[in-house]
Every structure is written in structure tokens, then in C-alpha cells.
C-alpha positions, 0 to 999 in steps of 0.5 A, a space after each residue: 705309258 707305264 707307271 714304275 714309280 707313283 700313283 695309279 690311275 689318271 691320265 698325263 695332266 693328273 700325274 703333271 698337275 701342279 701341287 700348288 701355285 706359283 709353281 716353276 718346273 723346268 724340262 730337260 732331255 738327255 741321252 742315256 750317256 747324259 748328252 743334252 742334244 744330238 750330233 746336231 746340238 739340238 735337243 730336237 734330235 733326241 726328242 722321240 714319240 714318249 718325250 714329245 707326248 709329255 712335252 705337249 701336255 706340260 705345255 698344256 698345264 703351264 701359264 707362260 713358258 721361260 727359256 733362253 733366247 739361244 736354246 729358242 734360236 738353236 732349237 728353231 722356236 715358234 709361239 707358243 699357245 701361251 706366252 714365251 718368254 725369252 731370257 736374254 742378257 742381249 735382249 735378242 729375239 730370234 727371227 722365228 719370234 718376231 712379228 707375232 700377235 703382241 704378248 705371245 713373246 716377251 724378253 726378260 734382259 737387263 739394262 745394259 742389254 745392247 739390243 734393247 731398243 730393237 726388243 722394244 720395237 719388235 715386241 711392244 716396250 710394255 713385254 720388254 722387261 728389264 731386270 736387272 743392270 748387267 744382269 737378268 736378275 731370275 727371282 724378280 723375272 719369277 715375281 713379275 711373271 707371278 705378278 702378271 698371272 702366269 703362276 704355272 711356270 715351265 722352262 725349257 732350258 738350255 743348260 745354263 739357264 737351268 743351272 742359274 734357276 736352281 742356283 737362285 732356288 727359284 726350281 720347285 720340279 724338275 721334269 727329266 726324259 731320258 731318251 735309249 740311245 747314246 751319243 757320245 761326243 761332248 754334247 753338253 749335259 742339262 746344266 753347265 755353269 758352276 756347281 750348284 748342290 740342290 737334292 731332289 724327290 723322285 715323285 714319279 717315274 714313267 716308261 715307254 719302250 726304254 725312254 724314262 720320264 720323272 718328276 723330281 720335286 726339289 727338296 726344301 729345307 723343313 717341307 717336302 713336296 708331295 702331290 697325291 700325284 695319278 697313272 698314265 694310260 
């Protein structure tokens, strides 16, 4: 990969290190007109070789991983190498989740959820965590993850749960891959929910034949991260 934008020298994990834990990054993907997914509705059919080498190694440096339990079901997750976690205000888990060693999937929902007690048979009550009455309430699911160890956080979407992150302010980086191709269509963008204002930092920029991948760090008010960040080879 090459380097337009950032530090020199190193290899992936250098140039994604995290600059300080805890540390929530999320990771999107979109089509060059802006198109989260393909004609498909999955973010899957958009993925190429350059977004799937960065999706690996962001993996690879996280402690848990946060998504919505519809992007899991949509996208066809399986476990991952750690903890998954799901946000889900039903407490579903998709079929593909389930029967798997206990604490490899984990449900963040909320008191109300009306598939509660088939989580907690599924999963173990003890990775069952509610939060919130009607609903996930996103800065105590950061705090108790954070609590639990898993201080490396990355989530994968969709769109709605990115944009309630960042609404919460809970985001510290976004990792973004555009992807040269376009689909047009009404393909749904990174985010979708009420507007949110949240300015960010490209800290660096990457391509391979045409695809673009950044790291944009959100910028908070009186500090700015910067990490001595390194370049892909």
C-alpha cells in the first residue's frame, strides 16, 4: 500500500496502533458515490482485497468487537477471534451466533427487550448485558466493556449504530475505505439517523489500485489526537 498521507515506514499494526487506551474506533465502507453496500444490501459486496487486508488487521489489534445484531444477520457474521459483541434493543441473535463457546458473543439490549430470556439461554445471563430500560444506553455498554477489559474497542456498524456513537461522543477514530467503483441506487450512506456534527482529523491515508483508507481521529475540544503513526508496505 502506499502512504499519501502519514508516517513513513512500519507495517499495518503500526500505522492502526491505537494511540492510548480505552480507545473506541469504528470501521466503515462506501462506494465512491457514497453507497454503504452493494445492490445486495451488504457491505460484503463491496469489500475488495486492499478493505479486507485493513479489516483483518483492525481485528487483530481490537479487544472486543461492537456491532449491530442487524448488520451481523444482513452481513452473515460468525465468531470472531475475540469477543463479539451485539447491540441489540430485541436482544436478537442471529442463528450464525449461537451455540458457540461462552464469551465469544455477548448482547448488550435493554430491559424491555422482548427476546431477553432467549439471550440469556443462548448465551449465559452473565454475557447478557442490559443496559438501559427502553434503550442501549451506549456510554454505560463503553464503561462496562471497559470494565471487562476490552479497552481496544472496534465497531463495525451499520449505519445507525455508528451515527448513535458519535452522537454519544463515545467515537475516538473513524476508519473509512472507499472502495472505486459506484453503484448508485439508494444504498444506504455510513451513518443514517438524525444529524450529528462531529469534525475530524485525517491522520492518515492510504491507497491501493484506486481504493482509499483513512484514519480520521474525532477532534475534541481542547485536545487533538496525534500518534506518531508509521507506512504500509
Amino acid at each position: 500500500m502506499k502512504v499519501l498521507l502519514g508516517p513513513r515506514g512500519g507495517d499495518l499494526p503500526d500505522l492502526y496502533a491505537v494511540p492510548r487506551r480505552p480507545w473506541l474506533r469504528a470501521n466503515m465502507v462506501s462506494t465512491v458515490d457514497g453507497s454503504a453496500t452493494g445492490p445486495d444490501g451488504r457491505s460484503g459486496s463491496i469489500n475488495n482485497a486492499a478493505d479486507h487486508r485493513v479489516f483483518r488487521v483492525l481485528r487483530s489489534l481490537a479487544d472486543a468487537i461492537v456491532v449491530g445484531a442487524g448488520t451481523a444477520r444482513a452481513e452473515g457474521y460468525g465468531p470472531a477471534d475475540v469477543p463479539l459483541v451485539l447491540v441489540s434493543r430485541r436482544a436478537e441473535v442471529p442463528e450464525g451466533l449461537r451455540g458457540h463457546e461462552p464469551g465469544r458473543v455477548l448482547v448488550a439490549t435493554c430491559a424491555v427487550a422482548e427476546r431477553l430470556g432467549e439471550a440469556r439461554s443462548l448465551l449465559g445471563e452473565e454475557h447478557v448485558l442490559v443496559l438501559g430500560e427502553d434503550t442501549v444506553d451506549l456510554v454505560a455498554l463503553r464503561d462496562a466493556l471497559v470494565g471487562r477489559g476490552y479497552e481496544s474497542l472496534l465497531s463495525e456498524g451499520g449505519p445507525h449504530l455508528l451515527r448513535d456513537l458519535l452522537a454519544a461522543g463515545l467515537v475516538d477514530e473513524l476508519c473509512t475505505t472507499v472502495v472505486p467503483t459506484v453503484v448508485a441506487a439508494d444504498g444506504p450512506r455510513i451513518t443514517a439517523g438524525p444529524p450529528v456534527d462531529v469534525p475530524l482529523s485525517l491522520e492518515l491515508l492510504l491507497e491501493q489500485h484506486g481504493t482509499l483508507l483513512a484514519r480520521w481521529f474525532v477532534e475534541r475540544p481542547g485536545e487533538r489526537g496525534q500518534p506518531d503513526a508509521p507506512s504500509a508496505d
